[in-house]
VOGU-3710 file (C-alpha; in Angstrom, 3 decimals, decimal comma):
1> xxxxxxxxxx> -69,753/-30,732/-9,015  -68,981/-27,439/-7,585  -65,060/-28,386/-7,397  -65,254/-29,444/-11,270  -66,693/-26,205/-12,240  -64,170/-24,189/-10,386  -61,556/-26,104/-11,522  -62,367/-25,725/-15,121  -62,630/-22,019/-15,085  -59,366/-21,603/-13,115
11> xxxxxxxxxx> -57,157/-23,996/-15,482  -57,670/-23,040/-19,352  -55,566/-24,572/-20,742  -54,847/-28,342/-20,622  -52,251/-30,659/-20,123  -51,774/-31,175/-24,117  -51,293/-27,069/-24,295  -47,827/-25,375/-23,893  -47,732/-22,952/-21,283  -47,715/-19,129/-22,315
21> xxxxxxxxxx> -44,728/-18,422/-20,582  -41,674/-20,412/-18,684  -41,733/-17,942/-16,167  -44,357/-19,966/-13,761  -42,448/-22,686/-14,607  -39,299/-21,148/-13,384  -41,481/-19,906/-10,279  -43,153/-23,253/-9,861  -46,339/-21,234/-8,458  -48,735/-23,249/-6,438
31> xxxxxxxxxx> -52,387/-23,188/-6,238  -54,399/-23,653/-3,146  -58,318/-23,269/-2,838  -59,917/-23,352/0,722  -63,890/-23,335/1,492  -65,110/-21,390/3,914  -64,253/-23,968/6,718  -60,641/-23,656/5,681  -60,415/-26,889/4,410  -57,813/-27,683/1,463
41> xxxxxxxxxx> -60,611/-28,915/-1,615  -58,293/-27,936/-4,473  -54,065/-28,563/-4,180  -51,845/-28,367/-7,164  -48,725/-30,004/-8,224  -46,381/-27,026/-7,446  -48,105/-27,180/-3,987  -47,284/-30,545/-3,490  -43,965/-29,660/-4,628  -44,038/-26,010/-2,242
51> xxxxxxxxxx> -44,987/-28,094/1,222  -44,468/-31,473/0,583  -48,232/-32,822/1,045  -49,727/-35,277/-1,704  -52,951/-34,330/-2,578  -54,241/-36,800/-0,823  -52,627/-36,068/2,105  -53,575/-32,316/1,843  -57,402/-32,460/0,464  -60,055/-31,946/2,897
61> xxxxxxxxxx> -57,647/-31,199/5,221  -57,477/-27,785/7,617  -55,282/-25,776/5,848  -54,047/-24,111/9,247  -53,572/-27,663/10,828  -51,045/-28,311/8,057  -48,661/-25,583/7,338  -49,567/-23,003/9,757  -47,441/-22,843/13,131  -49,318/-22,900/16,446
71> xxxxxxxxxx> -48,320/-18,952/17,206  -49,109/-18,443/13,757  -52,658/-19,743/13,972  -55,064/-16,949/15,331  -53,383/-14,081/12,929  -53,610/-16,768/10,076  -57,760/-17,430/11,095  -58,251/-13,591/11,152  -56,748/-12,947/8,005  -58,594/-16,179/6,353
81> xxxxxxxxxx> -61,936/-15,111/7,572  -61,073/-11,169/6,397  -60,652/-12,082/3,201  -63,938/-14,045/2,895  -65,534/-11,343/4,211  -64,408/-8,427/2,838  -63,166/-9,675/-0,441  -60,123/-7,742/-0,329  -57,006/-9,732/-1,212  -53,803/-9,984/1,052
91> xxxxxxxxxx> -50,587/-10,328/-0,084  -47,362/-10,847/1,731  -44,744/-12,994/3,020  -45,284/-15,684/5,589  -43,824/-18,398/7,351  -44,953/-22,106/6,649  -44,286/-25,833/7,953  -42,816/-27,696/5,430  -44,064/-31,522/5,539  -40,139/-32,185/6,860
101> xxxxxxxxxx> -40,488/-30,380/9,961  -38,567/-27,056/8,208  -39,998/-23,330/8,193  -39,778/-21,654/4,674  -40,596/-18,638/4,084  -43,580/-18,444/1,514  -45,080/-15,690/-0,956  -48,389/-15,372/-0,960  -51,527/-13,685/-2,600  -54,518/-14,818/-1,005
111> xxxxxxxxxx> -58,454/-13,945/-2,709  -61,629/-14,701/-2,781  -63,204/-16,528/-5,341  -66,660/-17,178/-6,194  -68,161/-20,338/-8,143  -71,429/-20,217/-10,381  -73,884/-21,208/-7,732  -72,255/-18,103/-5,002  -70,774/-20,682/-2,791  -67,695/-18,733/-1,559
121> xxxxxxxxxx> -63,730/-19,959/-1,453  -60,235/-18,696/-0,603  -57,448/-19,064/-3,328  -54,174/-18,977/-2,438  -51,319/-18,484/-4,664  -48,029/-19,198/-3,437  -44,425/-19,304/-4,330  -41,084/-20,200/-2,653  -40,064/-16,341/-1,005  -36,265/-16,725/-1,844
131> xxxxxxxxxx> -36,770/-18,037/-5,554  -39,322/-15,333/-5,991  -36,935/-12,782/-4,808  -33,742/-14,380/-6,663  -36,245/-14,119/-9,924  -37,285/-10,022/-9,346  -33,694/-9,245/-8,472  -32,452/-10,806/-11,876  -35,098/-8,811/-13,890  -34,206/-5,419/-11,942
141> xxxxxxxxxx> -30,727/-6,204/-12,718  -31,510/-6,532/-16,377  -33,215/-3,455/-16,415  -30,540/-1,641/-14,837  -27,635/-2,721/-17,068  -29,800/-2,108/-20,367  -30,899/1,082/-19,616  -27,395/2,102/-17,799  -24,905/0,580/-19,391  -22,863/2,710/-21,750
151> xxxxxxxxxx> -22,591/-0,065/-24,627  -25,850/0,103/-26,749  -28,017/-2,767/-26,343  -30,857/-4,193/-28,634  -33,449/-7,012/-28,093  -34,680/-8,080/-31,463  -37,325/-10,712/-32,470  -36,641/-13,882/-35,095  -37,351/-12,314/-37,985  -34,571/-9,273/-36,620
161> xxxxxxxxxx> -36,474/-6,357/-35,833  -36,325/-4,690/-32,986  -38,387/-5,202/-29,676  -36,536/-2,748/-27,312  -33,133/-0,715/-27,430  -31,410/1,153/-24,980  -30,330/4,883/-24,299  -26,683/4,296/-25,336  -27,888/2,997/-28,604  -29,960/5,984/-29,532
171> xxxxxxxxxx> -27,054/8,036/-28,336  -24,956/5,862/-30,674  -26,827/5,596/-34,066  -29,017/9,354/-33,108  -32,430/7,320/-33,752  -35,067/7,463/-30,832  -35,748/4,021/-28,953  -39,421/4,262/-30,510  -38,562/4,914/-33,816  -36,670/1,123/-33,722
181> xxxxxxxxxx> -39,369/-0,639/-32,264  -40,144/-3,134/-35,795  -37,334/-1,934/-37,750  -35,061/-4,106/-39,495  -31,024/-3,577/-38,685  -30,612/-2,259/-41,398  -32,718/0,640/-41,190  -30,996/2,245/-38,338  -27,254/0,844/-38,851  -25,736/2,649/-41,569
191> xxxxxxxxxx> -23,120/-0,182/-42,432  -21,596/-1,123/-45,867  -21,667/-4,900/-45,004  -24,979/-4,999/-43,542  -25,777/-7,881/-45,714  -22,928/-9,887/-44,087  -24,047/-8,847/-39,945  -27,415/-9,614/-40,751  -26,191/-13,341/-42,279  -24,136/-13,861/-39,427
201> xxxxxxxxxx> -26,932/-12,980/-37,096  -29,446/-15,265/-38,778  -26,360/-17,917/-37,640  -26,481/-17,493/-34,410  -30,138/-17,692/-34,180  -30,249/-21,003/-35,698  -26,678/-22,468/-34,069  -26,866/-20,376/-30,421  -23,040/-20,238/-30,673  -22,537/-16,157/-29,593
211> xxxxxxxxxx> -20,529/-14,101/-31,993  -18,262/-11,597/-30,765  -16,492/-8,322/-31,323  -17,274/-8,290/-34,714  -15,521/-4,597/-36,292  -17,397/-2,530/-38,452  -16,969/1,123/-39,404  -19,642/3,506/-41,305  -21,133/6,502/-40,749  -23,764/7,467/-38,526
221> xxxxxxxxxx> -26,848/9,732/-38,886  -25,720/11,694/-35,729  -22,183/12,505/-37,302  -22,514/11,881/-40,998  -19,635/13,681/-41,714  -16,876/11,489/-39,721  -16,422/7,603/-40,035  -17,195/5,745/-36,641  -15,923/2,188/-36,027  -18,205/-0,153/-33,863
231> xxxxxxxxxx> -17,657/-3,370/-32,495  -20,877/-6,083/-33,140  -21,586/-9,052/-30,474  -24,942/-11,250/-30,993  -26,350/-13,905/-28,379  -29,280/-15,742/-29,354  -31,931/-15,583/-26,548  -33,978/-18,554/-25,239  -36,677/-18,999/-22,667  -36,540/-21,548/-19,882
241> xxxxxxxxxx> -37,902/-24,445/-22,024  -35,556/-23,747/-25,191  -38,050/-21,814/-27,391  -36,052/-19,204/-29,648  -37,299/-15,776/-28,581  -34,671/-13,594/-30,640  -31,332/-12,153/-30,927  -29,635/-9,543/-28,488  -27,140/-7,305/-29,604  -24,582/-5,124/-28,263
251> xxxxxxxxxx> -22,829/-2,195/-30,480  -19,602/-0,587/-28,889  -18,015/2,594/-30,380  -13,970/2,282/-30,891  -13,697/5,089/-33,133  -10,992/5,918/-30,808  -9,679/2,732/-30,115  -6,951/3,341/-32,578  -6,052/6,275/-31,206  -6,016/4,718/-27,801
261> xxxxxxxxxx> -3,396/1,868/-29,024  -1,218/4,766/-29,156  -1,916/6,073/-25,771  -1,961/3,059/-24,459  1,360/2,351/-25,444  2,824/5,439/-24,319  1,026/4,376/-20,962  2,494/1,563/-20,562  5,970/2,677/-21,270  5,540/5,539/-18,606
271> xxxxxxxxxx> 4,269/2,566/-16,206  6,766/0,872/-16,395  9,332/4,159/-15,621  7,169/4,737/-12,451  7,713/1,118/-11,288  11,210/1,576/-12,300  11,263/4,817/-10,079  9,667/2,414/-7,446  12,523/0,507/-7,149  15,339/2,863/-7,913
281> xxxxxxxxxx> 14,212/5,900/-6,340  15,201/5,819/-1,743  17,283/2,409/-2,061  19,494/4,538/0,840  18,349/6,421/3,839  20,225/9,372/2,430  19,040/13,110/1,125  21,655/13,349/-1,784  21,286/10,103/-3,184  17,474/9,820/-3,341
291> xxxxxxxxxx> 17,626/13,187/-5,348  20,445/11,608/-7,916  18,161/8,680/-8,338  15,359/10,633/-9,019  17,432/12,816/-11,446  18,734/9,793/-13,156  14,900/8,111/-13,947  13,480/11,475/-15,285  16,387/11,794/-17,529  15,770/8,269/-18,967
301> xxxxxxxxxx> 12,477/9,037/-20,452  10,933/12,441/-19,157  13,565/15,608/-19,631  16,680/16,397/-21,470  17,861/18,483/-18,117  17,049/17,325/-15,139  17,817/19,179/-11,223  16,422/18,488/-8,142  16,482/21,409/-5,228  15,140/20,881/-1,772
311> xxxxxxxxxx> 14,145/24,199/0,334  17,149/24,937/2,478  14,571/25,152/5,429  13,219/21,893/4,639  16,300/19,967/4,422  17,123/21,515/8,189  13,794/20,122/8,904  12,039/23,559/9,877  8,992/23,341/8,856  7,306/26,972/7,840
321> xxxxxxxxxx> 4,270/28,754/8,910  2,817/28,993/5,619  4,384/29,840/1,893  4,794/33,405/1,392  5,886/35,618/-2,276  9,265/36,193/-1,341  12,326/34,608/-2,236  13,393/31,500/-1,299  17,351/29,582/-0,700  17,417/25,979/-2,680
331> xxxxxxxxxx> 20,036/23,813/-1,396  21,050/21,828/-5,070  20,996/18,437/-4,350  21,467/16,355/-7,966  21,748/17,441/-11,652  21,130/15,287/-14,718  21,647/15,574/-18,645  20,376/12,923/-20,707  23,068/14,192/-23,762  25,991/16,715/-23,148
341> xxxxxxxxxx> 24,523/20,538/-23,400  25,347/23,691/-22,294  22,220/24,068/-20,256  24,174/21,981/-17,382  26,371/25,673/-16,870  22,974/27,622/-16,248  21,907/24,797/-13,748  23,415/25,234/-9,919  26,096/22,890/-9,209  25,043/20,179/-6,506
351> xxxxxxxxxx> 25,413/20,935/-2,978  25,086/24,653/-3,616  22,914/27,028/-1,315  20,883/29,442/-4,126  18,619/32,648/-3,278  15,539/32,229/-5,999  13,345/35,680/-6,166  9,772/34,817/-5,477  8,640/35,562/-9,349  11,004/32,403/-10,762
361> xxxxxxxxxx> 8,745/29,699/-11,740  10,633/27,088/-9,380  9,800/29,208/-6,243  5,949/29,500/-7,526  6,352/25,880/-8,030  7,413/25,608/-3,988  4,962/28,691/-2,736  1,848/27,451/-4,434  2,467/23,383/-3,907  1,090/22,605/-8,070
371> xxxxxxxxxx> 2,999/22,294/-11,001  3,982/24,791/-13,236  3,878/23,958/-16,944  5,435/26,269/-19,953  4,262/24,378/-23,218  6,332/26,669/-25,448  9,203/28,877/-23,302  9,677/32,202/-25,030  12,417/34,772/-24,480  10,193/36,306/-21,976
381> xxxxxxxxxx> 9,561/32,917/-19,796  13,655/32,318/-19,908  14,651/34,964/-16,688  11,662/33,695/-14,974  13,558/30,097/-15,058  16,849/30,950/-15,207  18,837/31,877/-12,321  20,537/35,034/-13,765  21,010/36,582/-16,680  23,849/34,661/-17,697
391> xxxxxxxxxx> 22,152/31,268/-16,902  19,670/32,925/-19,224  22,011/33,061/-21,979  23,120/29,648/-21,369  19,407/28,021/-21,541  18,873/30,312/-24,943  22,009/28,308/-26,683  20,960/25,383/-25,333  17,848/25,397/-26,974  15,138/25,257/-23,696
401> xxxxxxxxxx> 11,952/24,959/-25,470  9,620/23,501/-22,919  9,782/23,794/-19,007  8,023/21,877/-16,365  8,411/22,354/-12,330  7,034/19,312/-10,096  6,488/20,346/-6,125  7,941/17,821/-4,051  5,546/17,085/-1,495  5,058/14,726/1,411
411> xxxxxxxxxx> 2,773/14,400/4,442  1,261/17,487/3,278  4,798/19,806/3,646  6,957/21,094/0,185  10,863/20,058/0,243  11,350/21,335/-2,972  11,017/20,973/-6,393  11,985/18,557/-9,775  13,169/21,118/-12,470  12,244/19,237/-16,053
421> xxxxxxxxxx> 13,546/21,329/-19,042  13,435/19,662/-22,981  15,826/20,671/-25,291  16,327/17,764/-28,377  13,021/16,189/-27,732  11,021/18,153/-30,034  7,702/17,658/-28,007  6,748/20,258/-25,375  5,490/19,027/-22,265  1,703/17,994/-21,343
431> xxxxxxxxxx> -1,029/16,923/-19,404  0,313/13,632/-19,562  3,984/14,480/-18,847  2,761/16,633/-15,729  0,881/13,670/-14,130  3,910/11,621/-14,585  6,167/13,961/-12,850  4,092/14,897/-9,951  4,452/10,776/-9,872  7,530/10,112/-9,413
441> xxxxxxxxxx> 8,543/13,712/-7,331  5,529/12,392/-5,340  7,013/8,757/-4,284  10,738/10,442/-4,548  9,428/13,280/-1,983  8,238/10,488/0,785  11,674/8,451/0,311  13,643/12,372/0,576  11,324/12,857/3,685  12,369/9,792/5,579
451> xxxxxxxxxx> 16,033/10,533/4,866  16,539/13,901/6,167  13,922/13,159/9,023  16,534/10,151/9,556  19,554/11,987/8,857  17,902/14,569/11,502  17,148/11,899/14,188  20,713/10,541/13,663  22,496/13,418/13,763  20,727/14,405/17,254
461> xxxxxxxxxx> 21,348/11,303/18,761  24,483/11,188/17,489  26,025/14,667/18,982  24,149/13,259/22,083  26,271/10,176/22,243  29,678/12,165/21,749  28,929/15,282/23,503  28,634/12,155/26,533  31,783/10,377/25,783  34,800/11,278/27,343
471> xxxxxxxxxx> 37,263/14,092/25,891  40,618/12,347/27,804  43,598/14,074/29,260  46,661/13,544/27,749  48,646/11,989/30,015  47,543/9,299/32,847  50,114/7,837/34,445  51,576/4,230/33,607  49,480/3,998/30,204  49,158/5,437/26,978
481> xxxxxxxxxx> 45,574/5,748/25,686  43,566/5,424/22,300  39,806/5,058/22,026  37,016/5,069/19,087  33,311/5,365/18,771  31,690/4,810/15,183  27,975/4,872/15,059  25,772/2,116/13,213  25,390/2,773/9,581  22,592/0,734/8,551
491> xxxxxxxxxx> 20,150/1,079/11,385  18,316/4,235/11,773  19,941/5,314/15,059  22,997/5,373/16,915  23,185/2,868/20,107  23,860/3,170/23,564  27,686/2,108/23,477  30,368/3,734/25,315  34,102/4,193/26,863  35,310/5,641/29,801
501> xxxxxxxxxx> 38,719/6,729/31,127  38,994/7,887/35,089  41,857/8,975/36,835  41,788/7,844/40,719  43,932/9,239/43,151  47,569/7,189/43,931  48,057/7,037/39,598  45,665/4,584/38,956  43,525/4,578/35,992  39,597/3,042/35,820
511> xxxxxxxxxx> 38,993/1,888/32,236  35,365/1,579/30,881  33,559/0,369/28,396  29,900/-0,487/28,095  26,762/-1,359/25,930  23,160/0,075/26,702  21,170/-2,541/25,326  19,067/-0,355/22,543  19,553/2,449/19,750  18,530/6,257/19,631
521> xxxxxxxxxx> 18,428/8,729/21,881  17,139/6,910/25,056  19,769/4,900/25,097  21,981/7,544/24,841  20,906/9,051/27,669  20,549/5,736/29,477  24,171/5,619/29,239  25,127/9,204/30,407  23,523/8,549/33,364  25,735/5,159/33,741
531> xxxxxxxxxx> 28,918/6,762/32,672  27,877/9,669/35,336  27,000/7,378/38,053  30,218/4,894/37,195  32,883/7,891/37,606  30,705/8,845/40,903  31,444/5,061/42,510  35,079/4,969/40,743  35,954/7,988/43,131  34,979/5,992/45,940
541> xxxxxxxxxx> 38,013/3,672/45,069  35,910/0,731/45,443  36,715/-2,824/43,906  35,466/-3,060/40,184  32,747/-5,716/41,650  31,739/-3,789/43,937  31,288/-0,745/41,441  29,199/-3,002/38,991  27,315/-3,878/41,974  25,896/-0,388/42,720
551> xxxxxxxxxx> 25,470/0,465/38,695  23,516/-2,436/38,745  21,248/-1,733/41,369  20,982/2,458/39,372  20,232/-0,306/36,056  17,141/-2,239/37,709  15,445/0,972/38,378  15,618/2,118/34,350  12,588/0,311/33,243  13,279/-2,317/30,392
561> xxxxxxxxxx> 17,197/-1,671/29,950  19,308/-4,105/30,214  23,372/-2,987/30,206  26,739/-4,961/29,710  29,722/-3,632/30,995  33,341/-3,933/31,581  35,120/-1,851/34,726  38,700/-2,203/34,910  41,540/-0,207/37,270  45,303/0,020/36,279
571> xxxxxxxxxx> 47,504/0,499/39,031  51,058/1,975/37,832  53,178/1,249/40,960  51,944/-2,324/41,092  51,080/-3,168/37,467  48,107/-4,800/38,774  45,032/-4,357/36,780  41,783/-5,357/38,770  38,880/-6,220/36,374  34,911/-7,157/36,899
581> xxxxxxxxxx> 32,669/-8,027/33,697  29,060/-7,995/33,595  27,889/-9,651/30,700  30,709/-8,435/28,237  32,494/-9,505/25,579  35,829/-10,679/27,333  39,350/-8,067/26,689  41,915/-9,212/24,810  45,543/-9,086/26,356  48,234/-8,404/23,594
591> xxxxxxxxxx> 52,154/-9,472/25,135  55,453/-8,940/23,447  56,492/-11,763/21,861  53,472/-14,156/23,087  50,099/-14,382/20,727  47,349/-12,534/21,530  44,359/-14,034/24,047  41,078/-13,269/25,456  41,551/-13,081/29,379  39,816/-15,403/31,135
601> xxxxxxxxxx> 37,187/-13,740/33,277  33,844/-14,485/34,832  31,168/-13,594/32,595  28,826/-12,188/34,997  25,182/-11,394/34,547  24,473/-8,149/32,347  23,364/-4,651/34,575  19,871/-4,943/35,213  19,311/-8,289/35,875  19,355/-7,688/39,606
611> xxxxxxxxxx> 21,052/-9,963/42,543  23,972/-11,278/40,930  27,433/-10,843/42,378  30,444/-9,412/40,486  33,784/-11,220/40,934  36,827/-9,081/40,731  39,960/-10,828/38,854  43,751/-9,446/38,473  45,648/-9,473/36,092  49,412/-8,548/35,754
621> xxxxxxxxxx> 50,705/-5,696/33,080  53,851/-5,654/32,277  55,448/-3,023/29,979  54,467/-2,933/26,756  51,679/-5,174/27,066  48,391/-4,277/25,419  44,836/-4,276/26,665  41,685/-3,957/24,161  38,292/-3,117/25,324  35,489/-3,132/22,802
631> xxxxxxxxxx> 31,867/-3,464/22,616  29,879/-6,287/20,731  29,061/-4,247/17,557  33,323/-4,584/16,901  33,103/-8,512/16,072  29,064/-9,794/16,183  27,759/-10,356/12,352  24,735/-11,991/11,349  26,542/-14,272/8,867  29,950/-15,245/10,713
641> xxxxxxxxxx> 30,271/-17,612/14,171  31,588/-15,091/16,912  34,287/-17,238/17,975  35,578/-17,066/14,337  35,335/-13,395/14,710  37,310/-13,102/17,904  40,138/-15,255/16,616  39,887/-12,551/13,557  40,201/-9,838/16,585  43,349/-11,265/18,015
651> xxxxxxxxxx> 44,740/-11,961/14,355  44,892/-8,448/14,194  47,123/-7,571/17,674  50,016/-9,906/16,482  52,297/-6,794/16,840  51,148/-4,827/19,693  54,194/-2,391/19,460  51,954/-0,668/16,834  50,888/2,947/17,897  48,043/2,862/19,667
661> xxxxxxxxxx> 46,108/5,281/16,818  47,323/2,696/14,293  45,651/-0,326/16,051  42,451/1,363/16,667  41,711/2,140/13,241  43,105/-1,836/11,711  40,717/-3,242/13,854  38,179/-0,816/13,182  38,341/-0,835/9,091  39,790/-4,757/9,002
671> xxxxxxxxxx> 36,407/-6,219/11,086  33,370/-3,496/10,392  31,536/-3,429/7,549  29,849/-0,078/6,283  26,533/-1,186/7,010  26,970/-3,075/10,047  24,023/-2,611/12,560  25,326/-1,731/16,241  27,807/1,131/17,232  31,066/0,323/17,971
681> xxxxxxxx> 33,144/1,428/20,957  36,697/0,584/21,523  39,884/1,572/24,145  42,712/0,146/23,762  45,333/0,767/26,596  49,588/0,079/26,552  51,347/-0,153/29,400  54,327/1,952/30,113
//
């Protein structure tokens, strides 16, 4: 009796009714009464459905006993009987036992409830946590992107007035959000072909197919005096169970849109010069050429007169304390006309070392790090861009009507500057034109950067390696002499390779060469220690093994090098020429008359390795008989088999009564290629 009264005043409406709302459908929220015992005397559907009891499973049942946990228990009692007593409601998240064994997490808003004789109960309302959560997070979203989002948005009901708009859309049509609350379209969209929207909305309310982007152009009451184009979307809007609740729709202004095809289009076209300058612009690891492709790309599209000029200071990699207002030297480094003019005369010629006075605009450019833009050059902005007064003259003739300077910056240090003057293009210079040329001097500066930082390193290591190689005397006794050393050109250092000639007491002769396993300027000084420490053991007269021996034992103790080498002594008065390898590429031995062959030596293990023995092997040299010694870089390729290569080698020493000089240079130019990857040393030796 009790139970039937309750029930009827917490269920109005019956099964035959629709519910007021899908949202509780959606949130499948479950009912649960308790009497004071905590027994279960009323369970829902949706609770059967929330923890997996039947009501007859779950009715009369402890509530706590079902689908509370055992550690839960006591805090679950306390709160049970608090809410009885107290008649304060508790709401909150909690853990329950699913009838599977699982623990899900559970919203709940407990309360105590009353029936019409005073008996008291507990009613529990409860829904799953996560779909709860999922469900609050969708309508904050909502809220968020209506009353954010920069495209006006309207809700409007089935008969197409409005039930809520958003901030953009008062912005848009300058009418408040409460003045469109039950007005038709109409009212508040100033469009010729309203008629037509509002037929074409009345379509998608009945179909629910969406139409989209819909372009319309009037004149709104918050700028009556200009035309405004909008673009029109509508959605029809159900609720969970199908029921038509209205229309939304969204209102875009493209006034400018047209405008911004334009822009767009010039966008794209200046896109597509940057990723041309991408791919154009540092193909080499050289200064001059980087600057002459960056000349070449802003001349395509940007300037009429195009020169690039790197600080003098930079390009000798000294980096200054800080820009000052005084004059500064520009070394010239590339010069570009898109059409013949005589503005090329007031530019500097290309490798030239200028002084410019610290008011030109291309040394404010440098000093300040920013672009300077002259819109309109007048007579009076001419000296200040010119270099003197005749260049002045020159840039007057040639018509300079718009000037823009680009600092050449990277890693935070100016190199110089892109000079950009218009002459035929009628259009001065920009905003625009200024963000594209700090572009491309930006990515050109970084590829100019690694070049002379490169060309620097290079150069070091470089007048390292030679100041180490040997500067011969001209005459030893028995032999005539010619050597080479030609640095890598495609790697970013110079190697370890090197030559040696030794003169020994009784007229002999020690010939070296070697390869320090390596590039830069550690392996250059790796080897000046060997080539000090070899000429130290070759005035011991020793035997060549036992010489490799010792510079082996020196090679073990330079961490992580490993060294091939070839020691060789030439004795006149015999014509005996002793020879140890370790690890080289075998000499070739060049007779009158007789083809050219690779002597036939032990190998040996390369210097470092540790241990090994070097065996000592003579050879006979008779007059006029040629001996080449060369390092690997001479015939190694990564495309050609190395005994191909040698056989090239010999091809090349069918007439060994070539001079010496001669020789050295056909085998140099007929097997290396410009960009080959190791160094290259070479001695080649004739017996007189």
């Amino acid at each position: 009796m009790k139970a039937e009264s309750f029930q009827s005043r917490s269920d109005g409406y019956g099964p035959e009714q629709p519910r007021p709302t899908g949202l509780l459908d959606v949130l499948s929220v479950a009912a649960v009464v308790l009497d004071v015992d905590g027994r279960i005397v009323f369970w829902t559907p949706q609770a059967e459905e929330l923890f997996g009891y039947t009501s007859e499973e779950a009715l009369g049942t402890y509530a706590a006993r079902l689908f509370v946990h055992p550690e839960h228990l006591q805090s679950v009692v306390k709160l049970f009987e608090e809410v009885l007593k107290t008649g304060r409601s508790w709401a909150g998240s909690f853990p329950i036992r699913h009838k599977d064994g699982s623990t899900r997490l559970t919203e709940f808003r407990n309360m105590r409830l009353l029936d019409d004789v005073g008996d008291v109960y507990a009613l529990g309302i409860a829904a799953d946590h996560s779909l709860l959560q999922r469900v609050e997070t969708d309508l904050a979203l909502c809220e968020r992107l209506i009353n954010q989002s920069p495209i006006g948005l309207a809700l409007m009901d089935p008969d197409l007035r409005y039930l809520l708009v958003n901030p953009a859309l008062e912005r848009i049509d300058g009418i408040p959000a409460e003045d469109h609350v039950g007005r038709h379209l109409r009212e508040t969209l100033p469009l010729p072909d309203i008629d037509t929207i509002e037929s074409a909305l009345r379509q998608v309310l009945t179909t629910g197919t969406p139409l989209l982007d819909q372009y319309h152009v009037g004149r709104p009451r918050s700028d009556p005096d200009h035309e405004h184009a909008w673009s029109l979307s509508f959605y029809r809007l159900e609720d969970p169970g199908g029921r038509v609740l209205g229309a939304a729709t969204s209102v875009v202004d493209v006034t400018e849109r047209h405008r911004a095809a334009a822009e767009a289009d010039r966008a794209r076209r200046r896109l597509a010069l940057i990723a041309d300058a991408s791919a154009r612009v540092g193909t080499t690891l050289e200064v001059e050429e980087t600057a002459r492709e960056l000349a070449d790309i802003a001349s395509t599209a940007l300037a009429d007169v195009v020169t690039v000029d790197i600080l003098d200071s930079a390009l000798a990699c000294r980096r200054k304390a800080r820009p000052d207002n005084g004059p500064e030297f520009f070394r010239a480094l590339a010069l570009k006309s898109a059409h013949p003019t005589v503005a090329l005369g007031a530019a500097d010629p290309p490798g030239d070392l200028i002084a410019y006075d610290g008011d030109r605009l291309v040394t404010l450019c440098v000093h300040t790090g920013r672009p300077v833009l002259v819109r309109h050059v007048g007579e009076q902005d001419l000296p200040r861009i010119a270099r003197d007064a005749e260049a002045t003259t020159l840039l007057a003739r040639a018509g300079v009507h718009s000037y823009l300077a680009a600092p050449l910056i990277a890693h935070g240090e100016v190199l110089g500057a892109l000079d950009l003057k218009r002459t035929r293009n009628p259009l001065p210079f920009d905003e625009d034109d200024v963000i594209l040329a700090c572009e491309l001097a930006s990515r050109a500066a970084v590829a100019i950067d690694n070049a002379r930082w490169f060309q620097s390193v290079r150069n070091t290591a470089l007048t390292l390696q030679r100041s180490l190689l040997p500067d011969h005397p001209p005459h030893h006794t028995g032999l005539e002499l010619a050597s080479r050393y030609q640095p890598a050109q495609a790697t970013t250092e110079v190697g370890g390779d090197w030559y040696d000639v030794i003169g020994l007491e009784d007229d002999k002769t020690a010939l070296v060469v070697g390869d320090v396993m390596g590039n830069g300027i550690d392996a250059a000084a790796t080897m000046g220690r060997l080539r000090t420490a070899t000429c130290a053991y070759a005035d011991l007269d020793l035997e060549p093994g036992a010489v490799l021996q010792h510079l082996d034992k020196i090679t073990c103790e330079l961490e992580h090098y490993i060294v091939t080498c070839l020691y060789a002594v030439y004795d006149p008065r015999t014509r005996q020429c002793r020879i140890a390898n370790a690890g080289h590429m075998p000499p070739a031995l060049a007779r009158p008359g007789r083809d050219a062959a690779l002597l036939e030596l032990p190998s040996g293990a390369p210097l470092g390795v540790g241990g090994v023995p070097f065996e000592t092997t003579a050879t006979e040299l008779g007059p006029g008989d040629l001996l080449v010694l060369y390092t690997d870089g001479l015939v190694e390729t990564r495309h050609h088999a190395i005994d191909d290569r040698l056989n090239v080698l010999l091809s090349f020493l069918d007439e060994p009564d070539r001079p010496l000089e001669e020789i050295c240079d056909l085998l140099l130019y007929g097997l290396r290629h410009p960009d080959d990857h190791d160094d290259v040393a070479l001695l080649v030796a004739r017996a007189l």
